[in-house]
C-alpha positions as CSV (number, residue, x, y, z in Angstrom):
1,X,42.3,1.4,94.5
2,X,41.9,5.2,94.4
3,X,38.8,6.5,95.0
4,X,38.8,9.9,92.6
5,X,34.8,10.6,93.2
6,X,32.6,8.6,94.6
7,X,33.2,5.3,93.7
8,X,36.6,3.1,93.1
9,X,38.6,4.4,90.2
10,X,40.9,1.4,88.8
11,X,44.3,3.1,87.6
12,X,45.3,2.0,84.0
13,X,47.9,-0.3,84.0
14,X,51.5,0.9,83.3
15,X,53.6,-0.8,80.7
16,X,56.7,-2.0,82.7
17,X,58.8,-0.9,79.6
18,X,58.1,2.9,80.6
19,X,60.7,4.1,82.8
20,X,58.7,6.8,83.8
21,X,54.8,7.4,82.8
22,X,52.3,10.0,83.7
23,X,50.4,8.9,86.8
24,X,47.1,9.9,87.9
25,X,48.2,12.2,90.7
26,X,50.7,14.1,88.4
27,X,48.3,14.4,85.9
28,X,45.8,15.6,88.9
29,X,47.9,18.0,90.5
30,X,45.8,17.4,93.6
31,X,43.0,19.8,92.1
32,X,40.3,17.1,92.1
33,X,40.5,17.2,95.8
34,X,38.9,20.7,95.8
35,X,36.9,20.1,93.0
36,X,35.6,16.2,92.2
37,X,36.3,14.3,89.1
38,X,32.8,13.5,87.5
39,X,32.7,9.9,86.2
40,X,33.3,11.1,82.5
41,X,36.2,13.1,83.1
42,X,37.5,9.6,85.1
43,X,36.6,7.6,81.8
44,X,38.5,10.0,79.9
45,X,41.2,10.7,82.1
46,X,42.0,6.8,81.8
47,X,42.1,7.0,78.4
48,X,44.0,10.1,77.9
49,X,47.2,8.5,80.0
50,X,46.4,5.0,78.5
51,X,46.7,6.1,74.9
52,X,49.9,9.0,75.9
53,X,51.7,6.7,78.5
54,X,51.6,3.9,74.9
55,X,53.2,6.7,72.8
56,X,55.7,7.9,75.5
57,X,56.5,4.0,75.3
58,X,57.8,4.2,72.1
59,X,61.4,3.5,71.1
60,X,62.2,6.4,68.7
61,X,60.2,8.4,71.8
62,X,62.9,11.2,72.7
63,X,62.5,10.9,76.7
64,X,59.7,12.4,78.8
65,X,60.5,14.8,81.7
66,X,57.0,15.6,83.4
67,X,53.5,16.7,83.0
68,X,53.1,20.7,83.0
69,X,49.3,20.9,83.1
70,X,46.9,18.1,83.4
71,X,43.1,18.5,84.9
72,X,41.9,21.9,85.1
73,X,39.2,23.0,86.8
74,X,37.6,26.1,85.3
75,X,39.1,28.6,88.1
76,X,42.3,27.2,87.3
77,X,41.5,27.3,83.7
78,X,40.6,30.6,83.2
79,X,43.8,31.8,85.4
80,X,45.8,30.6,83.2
81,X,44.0,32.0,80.1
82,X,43.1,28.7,79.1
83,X,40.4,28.3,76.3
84,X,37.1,28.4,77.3
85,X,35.9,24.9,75.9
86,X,39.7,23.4,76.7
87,X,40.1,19.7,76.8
88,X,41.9,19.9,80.2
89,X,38.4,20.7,81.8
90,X,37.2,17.1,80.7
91,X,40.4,15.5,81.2
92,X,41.0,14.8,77.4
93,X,44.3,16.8,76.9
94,X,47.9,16.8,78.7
95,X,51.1,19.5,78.1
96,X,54.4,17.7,78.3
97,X,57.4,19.6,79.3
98,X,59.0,19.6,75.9
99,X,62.0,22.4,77.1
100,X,63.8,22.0,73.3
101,X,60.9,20.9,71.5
102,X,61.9,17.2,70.8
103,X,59.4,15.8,71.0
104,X,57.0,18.2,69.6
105,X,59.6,17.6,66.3
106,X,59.2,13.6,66.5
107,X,55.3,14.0,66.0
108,X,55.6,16.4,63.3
109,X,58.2,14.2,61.9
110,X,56.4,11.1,62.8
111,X,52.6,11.8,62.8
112,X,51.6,8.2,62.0
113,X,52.5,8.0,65.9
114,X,49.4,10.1,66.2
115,X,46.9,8.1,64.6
116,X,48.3,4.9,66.0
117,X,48.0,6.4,69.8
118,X,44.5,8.4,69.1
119,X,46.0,11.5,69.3
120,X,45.9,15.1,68.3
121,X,48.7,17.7,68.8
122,X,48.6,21.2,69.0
123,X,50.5,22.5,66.8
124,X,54.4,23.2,68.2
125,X,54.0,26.9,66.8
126,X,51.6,27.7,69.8
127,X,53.2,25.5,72.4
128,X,56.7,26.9,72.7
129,X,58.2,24.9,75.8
130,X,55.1,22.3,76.1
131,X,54.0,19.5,73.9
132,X,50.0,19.6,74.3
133,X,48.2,15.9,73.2
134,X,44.7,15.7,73.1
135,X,42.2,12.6,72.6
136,X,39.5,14.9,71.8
137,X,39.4,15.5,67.9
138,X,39.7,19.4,67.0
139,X,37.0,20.9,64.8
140,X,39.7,20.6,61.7
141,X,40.1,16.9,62.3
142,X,43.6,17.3,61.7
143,X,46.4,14.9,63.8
144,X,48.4,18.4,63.7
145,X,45.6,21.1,64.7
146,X,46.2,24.7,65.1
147,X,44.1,26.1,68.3
C-alpha cells in the first residue's frame, strides 16, 4: 500500500497483458510529495490510469513510451502555461509522449476507442509531440475536443 495523503491508497490493478503501463509514481512525478493529493484527486487519479492503462492495452494500440506530464500542482501548472482550470490539477488528464503522432492518429482513426475507455482527446492539432487524454468531459462534449 502507498499512502498518497493521509490514508492508504490501493494502486489499480495492472493488466498483466500491458508490457508497460503508467504507474502512479510516473504519473506523480514525485510532486505530491510537496504538495498532497486530496482524496478526490486520488479517486480520480485511479480512474484516469485505470481507464488509459485499458486503452494502452489494446492490440491495434501503437506502443506507449512514457508519461510527459501527469499531476500538476498549480505552481507547476502555471510554469508551464498550463490552462487555468486544467484537468492535470484534479488528476483527470495525462500527456503521452506521442514523438510521431501515432497514436494521436489511431484515436482520430479509431475514436470508438474513446468512448469505450471514457476518454476525451485533445485534439492532435494542439498537441504536437504529446497525446493529451482526459476523463473529464470538455464543455463541447466531443471524444475529439479542441482546447
Amino acid at each position: 500500500m502507498v499512502n498518497w495523503i493521509r490514508g492508504n491508497y490501493s494502486a489499480p490493478r495492472v493488466p498483466k497483458k500491458l508490457k508497460m503501463a503508467i504507474t502512479e509514481e510516473a504519473y506523480l512525478k514525485g510532486r505530491h510529495l510537496k504538495e498532497p493529493l486530496n482524496a478526490t484527486q486520488v479517486a480520480n487519479m485511479g480512474l484516469l490510469l485505470e481507464r488509459v492503462n485499458a486503452l494502452l492495452m489494446e492490440d491495434s494500440c501503437p506502443g506507449f513510451v512514457g508519461v510527459t506530464s501527469g499531476y500538476r500542482p498549480a505552481s507547476i501548472n502555471s510554469s508551464v502555461g498550463g490552462a487555468l482550470k486544467s484537468a492535470h490539477l484534479t488528476c483527470e488528464a495525462v500527456d503521452l509522449a506521442d514523438p510521431t503522432g501515432e497514436i494521436d492518429k489511431w484515436l482520430v482513426q479509431n475514436p470508438e476507442l474513446l468512448i469505450k475507455h471514457g476518454l476525451y482527446l485533445e485534439s492532435p492539432t494542439k498537441t504536437s509531440g504529446w497525446s493529451h487524454l482526459q476523463t473529464r468531459a470538455p464543455k463541447s462534449g466531443n471524444r475529439i475536443f479542441l482546447p
